[in-house]
C-alpha positions, 0 to 999 in steps of 0.5 A: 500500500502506498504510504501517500496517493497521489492521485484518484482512486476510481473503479477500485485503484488508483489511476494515472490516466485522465488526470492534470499534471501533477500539482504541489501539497504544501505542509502548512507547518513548514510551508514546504512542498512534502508531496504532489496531487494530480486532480481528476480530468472531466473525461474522468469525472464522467467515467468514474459517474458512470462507473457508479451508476453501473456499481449501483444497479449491478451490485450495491442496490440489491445487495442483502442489509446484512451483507452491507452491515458486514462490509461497513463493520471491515471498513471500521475495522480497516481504519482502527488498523492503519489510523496511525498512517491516517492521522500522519498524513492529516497532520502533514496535509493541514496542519492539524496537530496529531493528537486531534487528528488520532480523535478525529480518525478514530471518530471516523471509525466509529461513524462507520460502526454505527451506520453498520449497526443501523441499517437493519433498524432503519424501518419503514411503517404499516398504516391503517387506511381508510380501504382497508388493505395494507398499506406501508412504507418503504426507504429506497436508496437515491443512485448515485450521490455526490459528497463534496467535503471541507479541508478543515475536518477531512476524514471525519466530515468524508466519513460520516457522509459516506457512511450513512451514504453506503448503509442506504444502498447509495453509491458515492463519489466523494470529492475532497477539498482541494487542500486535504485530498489525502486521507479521503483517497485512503479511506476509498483504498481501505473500503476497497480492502474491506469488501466494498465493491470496485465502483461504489466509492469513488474518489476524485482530487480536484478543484471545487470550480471544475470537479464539483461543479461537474458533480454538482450538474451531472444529471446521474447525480440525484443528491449532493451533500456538501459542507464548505462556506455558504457562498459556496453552498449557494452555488451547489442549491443553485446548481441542484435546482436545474434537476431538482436534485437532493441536497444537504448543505452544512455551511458556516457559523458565527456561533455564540458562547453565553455565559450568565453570572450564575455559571461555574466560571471557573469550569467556563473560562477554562473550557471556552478558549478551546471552544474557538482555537481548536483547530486554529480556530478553522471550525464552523461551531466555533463559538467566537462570539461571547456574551457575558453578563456584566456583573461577572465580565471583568472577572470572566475575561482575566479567567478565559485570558489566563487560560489561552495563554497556557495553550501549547501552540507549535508542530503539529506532530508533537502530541503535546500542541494544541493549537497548530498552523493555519491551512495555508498562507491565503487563510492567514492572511485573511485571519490577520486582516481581521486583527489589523482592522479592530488595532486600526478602529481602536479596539482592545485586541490581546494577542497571547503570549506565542512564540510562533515558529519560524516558519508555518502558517501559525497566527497567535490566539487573540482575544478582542474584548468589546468590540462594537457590534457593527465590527466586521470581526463580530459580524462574519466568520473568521475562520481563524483563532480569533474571539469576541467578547463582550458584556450585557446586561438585559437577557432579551437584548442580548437574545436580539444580538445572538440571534441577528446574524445570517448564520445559526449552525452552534452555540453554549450556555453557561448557566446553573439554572435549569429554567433559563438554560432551557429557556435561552436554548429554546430562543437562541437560533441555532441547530446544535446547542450545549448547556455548560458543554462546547461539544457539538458533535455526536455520531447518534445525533443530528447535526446542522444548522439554522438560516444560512449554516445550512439545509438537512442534517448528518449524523444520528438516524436523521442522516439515513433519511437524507439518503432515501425516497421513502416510497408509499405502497398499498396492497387491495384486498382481493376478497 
């Protein structure tokens, strides 16, 4: 097995034939060329479209539930034993710091696992009806669909679109991003080791602008599941609305972190830093904008600075970093242009005490305390290790100020009181909330947003939905 693919995996291999030149794979941490990727030519494209409509009505459709479980369990399987290599290579590709990337191959596992355990427990229904006769439901899976993924959480994200894709009888070509194809072309390898027919999953390396607006229009493509930044995804609803075509966008977030004057602060502060700078702050849920009450204000920010400053940031594949570079320079810069516009409107901007390395895409975790409320870094997603924080006082109004942004995707309350908490998480305008808790993800649960971070859900039972027809079939009574 090759250590690191270099280019498309269709039909069960890696394929040398019908793709571009060759283009370098810069590692974010060194801002060296490691690596080279050669994206999928159109003439690819099409065959490997091609190739899974036939992988779908010649093998996958048909297949027995149990025979699909027991294929998708090997997958899980397959990724538990080479997760050390899965975990290198997406550290080396984004930058990711491998301690995050070892949970985060080990998460795509266990979305494997899980969609392999339900596709006998994903049930349609019987219903009494006004004829008499049986009447009752059935799931059928959609042909061919079409997982265009992010760069910020490559495997995880691949993982639990594929996954649910395969259990409801699906084929899929996945196209990864165009910064981090690397273990997505694995992942397409070791479902091919486990079992997984030559032509149900597909790979394609490419860039958005040529590959994924191909998949996006092509009319043998009947869904489209994409996660990436609400521009984008504009385009994908657009596209889909030629044909009609299924589609589930999961976009961007400016998530909010509430923290009222009752709350364990000492538990908030500690955990809220990394609630933004995981990942370099690269994450849709992060909840980068933080209200706190002010009676507790001053006391909140000494806490929550205390804490990032004792975040580790440095190489990415030493198991102690927390915070690792940025994907690449494009994305520093944009970070950086953020921080440079609240210094030149005069805002208290606190950059924590980093030595950064000499070389990489790092940026210093950075605070911005009180920035007014028209602040570009307030308003939009930065996409970087960045937050917000500022003071209320009137729980109505600072309702009004969560909820008045286009985005709706996460968020955290902090608060001892039971009441309020259900209250406030019944009013704030988000699809994936957390009582005294950052987590957004979990694999038995839905996950998505509100607005415009997105139409559909992945993850728990609600994903198998996304990836059927349910069809309606009634039986006369013949005497």
């Amino acid at each position: 097995m090759s250590e690191v693919p270099q280019g498309p995996f269709v039909d069960g291999e890696f394929v040398s034939a019908r793709v571009h030149e060759p283009r370098p794979m810069i590692n974010p941490a060194s801002e060296e060329a490691w690596t080279s990727m050669s994206n999928a030519s159109t003439e690819l494209v099409e065959a490997s479209v091609q190739s899974a409509s036939r992988a779908f009505e010649r093998s996958w459709r048909g297949l027995a539930p149990g025979k699909r479980s027991r294929i998708l369990f090997e997958i899980a399987n397959a990724i538990r034993k080479h997760a050390a290599r899965l975990a290198r290579l997406e550290s080396r590709n984004i930058g990711k710091p491998i301690a995050d990337a070892r949970d985060e191959i080990a998460l795509g596992a266990t979305v494997f696992e899980y969609y392999a355990g339900a596709i006998d427990k994903f049930c349609g229904e019987t219903i009494p009806v006004g004829r008499g006769g049986l009447d009752f439901t059935v799931h059928e899976p959609l042909g061919v669909v079409a997982a265009i993924t992010p760069w910020n959480f490559p495997f995880p994200i691949a993982c639990w679109k594929v996954a649910p894709a395969l259990a409801a009888g699906n084929c899929v070509v996945l196209k990864p991003a165009t910064l981090s194809p690397l273990t997505a072309l694995v992942l397409g390898q070791l479902a091919v080791e486990a079992g997984l027919p030559p032509g149900v999953l597909q790979v394609l390396p490419g860039e958005g602008g040529t590959v994924g607006a191909m998949l996006a229009h092509h009319p043998s493509i009947r869904k489209i599941s994409f996660t990436g930044s609400t521009e984008i995804g504009r385009r994908m609803m657009a596209a889909a609305a030629v044909d009609l075509k299924r589609i589930s966008l999961e976009l961007g977030g400016k998530s909010p972190n509430i923290v009222f004057a009752d709350a364990n602060l000492e538990r908030a502060a500690d955990e809220s830093p990394m609630s933004v700078f995981a990942n370099a702050g690269q994450d849709c849920c992060a909840r980068s904008r933080v209200f706190v009450e002010r009676s507790v204000f001053d006391d909140f920010v000494e806490r929550f600075v205390s804490a990032a400053e004792a975040l580790r940031m440095g190489d990415p594949l030493d198991p102690q970093t927390q915070i690792g570079p940025l994907v690449s320079s494009a994305q520093r810069e944009a970070v950086l242009a953020y921080v440079e516009k609240a210094q030149s409107d005069g805002r208290k901007v606190l950059k924590m005490a980093q030595a950064l390395p000499e070389k990489g895409f790092y940026v210093s975790p950075t605070i911005v305390v009180e920035p007014a409320i028209s602040d570009p870094c307030w308003l939009e997603e930065i996409f970087g290790p960045v937050v917000c924080i500022r003071p209320f006082d009137e729980e109505g109004e600072m309702l009004a100020e969560v909820n008045r942004t286009s985005y709706g995707l996460s968020g955290s309350v902090w608060t001892q009181d039971i009441g309020r908490a259900i209250r406030i998480s019944r009013r704030v305008e988000a699809g994936v909330l957390s009582i005294n808790s950052h987590s957004s993800v979990h694999v038995q649960a839905p996950f998505g947003g509100f607005k415009q971070s997105g139409i559909g859900r992945d993850l728990g039972m609600h994903a198998l939905h996304g990836y059927t027809e349910t069809k309606n079939i009634y039986v006369g009574e013949t005497e």
